[in-house]
C-alpha positions in Angstrom: -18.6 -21.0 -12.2 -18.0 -24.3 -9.9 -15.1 -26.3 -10.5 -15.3 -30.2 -9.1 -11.9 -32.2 -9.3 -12.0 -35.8 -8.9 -9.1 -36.9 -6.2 -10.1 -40.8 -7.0 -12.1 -42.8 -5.1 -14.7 -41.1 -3.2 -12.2 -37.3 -3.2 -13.3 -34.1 -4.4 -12.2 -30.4 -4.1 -15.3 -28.4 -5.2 -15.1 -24.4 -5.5 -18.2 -22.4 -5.6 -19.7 -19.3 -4.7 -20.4 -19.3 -1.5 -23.9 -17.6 -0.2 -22.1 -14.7 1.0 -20.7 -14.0 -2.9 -17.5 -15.0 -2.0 -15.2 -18.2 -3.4 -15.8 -21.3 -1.0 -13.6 -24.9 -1.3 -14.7 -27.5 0.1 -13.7 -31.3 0.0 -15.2 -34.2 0.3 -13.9 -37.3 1.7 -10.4 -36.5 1.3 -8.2 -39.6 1.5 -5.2 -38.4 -0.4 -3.2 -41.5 0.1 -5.4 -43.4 -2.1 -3.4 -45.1 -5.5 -5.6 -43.3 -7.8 -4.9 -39.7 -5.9 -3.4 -37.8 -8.7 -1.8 -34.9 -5.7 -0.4 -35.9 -2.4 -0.6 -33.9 1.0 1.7 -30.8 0.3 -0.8 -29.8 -2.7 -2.2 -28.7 0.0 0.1 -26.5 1.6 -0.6 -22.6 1.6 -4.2 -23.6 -0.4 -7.5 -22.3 1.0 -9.7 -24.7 2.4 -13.1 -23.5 4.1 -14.5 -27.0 5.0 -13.9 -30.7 4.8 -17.0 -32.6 5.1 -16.3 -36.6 6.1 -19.3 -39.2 5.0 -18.2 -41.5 7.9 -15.0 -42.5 9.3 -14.2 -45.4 7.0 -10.4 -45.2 6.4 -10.9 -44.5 2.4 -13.3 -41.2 3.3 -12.0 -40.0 6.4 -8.8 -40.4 4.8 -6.2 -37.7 5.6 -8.7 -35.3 6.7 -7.2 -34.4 10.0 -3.6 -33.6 8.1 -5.4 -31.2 5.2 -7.6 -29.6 8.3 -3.9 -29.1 10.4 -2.4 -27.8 7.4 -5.3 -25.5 6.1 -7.3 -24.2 9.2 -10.2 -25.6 7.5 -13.2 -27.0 9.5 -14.8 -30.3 9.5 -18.2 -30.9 9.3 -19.5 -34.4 9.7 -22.3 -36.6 12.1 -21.6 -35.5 15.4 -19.9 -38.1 17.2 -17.2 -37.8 14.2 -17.0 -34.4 15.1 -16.7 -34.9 18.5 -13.9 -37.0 17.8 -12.3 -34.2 15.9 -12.8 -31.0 18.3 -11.2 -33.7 21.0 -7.9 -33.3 18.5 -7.8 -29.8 18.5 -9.7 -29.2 14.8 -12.3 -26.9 14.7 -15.7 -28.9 13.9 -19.5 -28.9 12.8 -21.2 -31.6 14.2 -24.8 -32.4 13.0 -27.3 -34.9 12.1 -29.3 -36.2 9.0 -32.4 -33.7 8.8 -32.6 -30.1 8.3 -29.5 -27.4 7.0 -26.7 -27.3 9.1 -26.6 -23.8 11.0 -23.8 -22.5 8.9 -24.0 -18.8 7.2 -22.0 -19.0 4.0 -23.3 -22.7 2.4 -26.3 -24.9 2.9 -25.2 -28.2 4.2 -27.6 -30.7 4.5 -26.7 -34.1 5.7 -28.3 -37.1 4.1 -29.3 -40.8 4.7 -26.8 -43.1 3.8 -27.0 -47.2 3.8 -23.7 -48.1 5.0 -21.7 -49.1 8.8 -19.6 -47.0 10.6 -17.5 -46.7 14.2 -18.9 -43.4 14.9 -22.1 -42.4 14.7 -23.9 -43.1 11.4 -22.7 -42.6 7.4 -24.0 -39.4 5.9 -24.3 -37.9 2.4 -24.3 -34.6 1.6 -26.2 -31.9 0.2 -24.5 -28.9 -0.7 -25.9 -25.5 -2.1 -24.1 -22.1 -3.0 -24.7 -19.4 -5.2 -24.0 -20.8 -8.7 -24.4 -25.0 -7.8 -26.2 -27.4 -5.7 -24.5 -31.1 -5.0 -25.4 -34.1 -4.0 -22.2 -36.4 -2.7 -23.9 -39.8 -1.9 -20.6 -40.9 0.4 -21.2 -44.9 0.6 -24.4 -45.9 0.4 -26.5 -48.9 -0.9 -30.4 -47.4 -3.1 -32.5 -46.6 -0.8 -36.4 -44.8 -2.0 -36.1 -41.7 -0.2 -33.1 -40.5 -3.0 -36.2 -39.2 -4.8 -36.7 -36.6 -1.7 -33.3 -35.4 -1.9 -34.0 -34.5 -5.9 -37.3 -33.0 -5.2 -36.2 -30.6 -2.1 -32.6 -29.9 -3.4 -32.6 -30.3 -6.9 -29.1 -31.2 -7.1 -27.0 -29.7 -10.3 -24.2 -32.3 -9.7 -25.0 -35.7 -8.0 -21.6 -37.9 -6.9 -22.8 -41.5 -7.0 -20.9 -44.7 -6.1 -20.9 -47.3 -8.6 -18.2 -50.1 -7.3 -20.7 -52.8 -5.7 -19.5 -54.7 -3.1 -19.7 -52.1 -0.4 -21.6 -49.6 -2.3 -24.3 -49.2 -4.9 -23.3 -51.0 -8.5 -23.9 -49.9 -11.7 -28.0 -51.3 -11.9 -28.6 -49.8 -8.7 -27.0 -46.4 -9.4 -28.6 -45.7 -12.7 -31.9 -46.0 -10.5 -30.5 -43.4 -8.5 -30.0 -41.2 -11.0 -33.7 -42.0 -12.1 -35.0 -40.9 -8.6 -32.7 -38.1 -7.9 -32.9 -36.2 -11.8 -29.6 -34.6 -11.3 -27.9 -32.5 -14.6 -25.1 -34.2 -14.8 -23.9 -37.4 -12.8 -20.3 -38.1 -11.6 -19.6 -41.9 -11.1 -17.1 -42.2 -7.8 -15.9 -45.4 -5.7 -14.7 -47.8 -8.1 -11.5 -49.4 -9.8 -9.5 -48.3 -6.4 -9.2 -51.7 -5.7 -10.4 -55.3 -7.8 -13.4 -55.9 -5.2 -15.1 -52.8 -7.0 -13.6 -53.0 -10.2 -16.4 -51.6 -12.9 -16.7 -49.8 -15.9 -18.4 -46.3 -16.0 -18.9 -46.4 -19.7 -21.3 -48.7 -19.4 -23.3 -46.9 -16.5 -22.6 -44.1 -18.9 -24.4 -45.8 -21.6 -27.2 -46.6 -19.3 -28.4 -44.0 -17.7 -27.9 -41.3 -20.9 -30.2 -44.2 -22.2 -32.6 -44.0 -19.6 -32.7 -41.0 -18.0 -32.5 -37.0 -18.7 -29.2 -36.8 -16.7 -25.6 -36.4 -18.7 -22.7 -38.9 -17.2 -19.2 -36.8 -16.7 -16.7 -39.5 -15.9 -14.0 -38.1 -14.6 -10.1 -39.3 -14.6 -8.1 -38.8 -11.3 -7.1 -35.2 -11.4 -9.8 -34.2 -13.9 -12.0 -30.8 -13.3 -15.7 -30.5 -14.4 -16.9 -26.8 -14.8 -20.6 -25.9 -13.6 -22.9 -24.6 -15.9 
C-alpha cells in the first residue's frame, strides 16, 4: 500500500513499493519552510529518503531540498542543469530530460512537460511508477494538450494538480486536466500558501466529481492518502 502525505504547497513524501519489492520514499518538491508545512527540517533526521525529485528551482519547489538530501543521503533527480548544480555541491544527483524513463533500476521516473519559467534548465513534471502505484506530480504548469499522452502511456493512479492560478493552472483549467489525464483519484496542490493563489478545492472538488470519472482527495497539511 502507497502512502502520499501532503507537506503544503507543492510537498509530498510518497512511500511505495519500489520495482525491486522493496519500500521506496520519495519527495517531491520539498520546501519545508513553507507556512502551511505541518513538519520542519529535523522530521527529517535519521528518516530514509531514497530520492528527491525537484520540478524546477523556483524557491517554493526547490525548497530545502539540498538540507533533506545532506541530512538523508538521498539523491536528487531533476532536469539536468539542476542537477548539475547539485553534484557541483557535493549531492549525489540524476540529471535527465523530458522524454523517455530515467535509467534508474528500482522506480520508473519519467520527466514530463511543464508550462512554466525557470533559472536552470526547464520545469518538469513527473511520472512516477512502482509496484503497487503510478503518479503523476504536474510541478507548476499552466494546461497544455499533450496531458492526455501522459494518461494514456502512464495511466497515472494518483495525479498532483495545481489549482492556485496566477502562476499555475486554476481551478477551470485543472478540472480539464483531470478530463485529459483520467487519473483515480486527484490531489489539488499549490494554493492558499499565499493570497495571489488563494482558491477553494471544494469547488474544483465539486467540478470535476461532476464532470469526470476521477475522485478529488483534498488533503490538509500533514494529511496521508492510502493507495488502493
Amino acid at each position: 500500500m502507497a502512502r502520499f502525505k501532503y507537506l503544503g504547497h507543492s510537498a509530498f513524501e510518497v512511500v511505495l513499493k519500489g520495482l525491486d519489492g522493496k519500500e521506496k520514499t520519495v519527495l517531491v518538491d520539498p520546501w519545508i519552510d513553507n507556512p502551511l508545512s505541518p513538519v520542519r527540517l529535523d522530521y527529517f533526521k535519521g528518516k530514509k529518503v531514497d530520492y528527491i525529485l525537484v520540478t524546477h528551482d523556483h524557491g517554493d519547489h526547490l525548497g530545502n531540498a539540498f538540507e533533506i538530501a545532506r541530512a538523508t543521503g538521498a539523491t536528487i533527480v531533476g532536469v539536468y542543469e539542476l542537477a548539475e548544480e547539485a553534484e557541483s555541491r557535493g549531492f549525489k544527483s540524476i540529471g535527465g530530460n523530458i522524454g523517455g524513463p530515467l535509467k534508474i533500476e528500482d522506480l520508473l521516473i519519467v520527466m514530463t512537460p511543464a508550462t512554466h519559467s525557470s533559472s536552470k534548465g526547464t520545469p518538469v513534471g513527473f511520472v512516477v511508477k512502482g509496484q503497487d502505484v503510478s503518479f503523476y506530480h504536474a510541478g507548476d504548469t499552466g494546461l497544455f494538450s499533450e496531458m492526455s499522452l501522459i494518461g494514456e502511456l502512464y495511466s497515472p493512479d494518483v495525479a498532483m494538480l495545481p489549482i492556485g492560478g496566477h502562476f499555475t493552472m486554476g481551478v477551470r483549467e485543472a478540472v480539464k486536466a483531470v478530463e485529459l489525464l483520467r487519473p483515480r483519484i486527484v490531489v489539488p496542490m499549490h494554493y492558499n500558501t499565499f493570497p495571489v493563489i488563494k482558491e477553494d478545492p471544494a469547488r474544483f472538488k465539486e467540478l470535476v466529481e461532476a464532470t469526470t470519472p476521477s475522485r478529488v482527495v483534498v488533503l490538509r497539511p500533514g494529511d496521508e492518502l492510502q493507495y488502493p
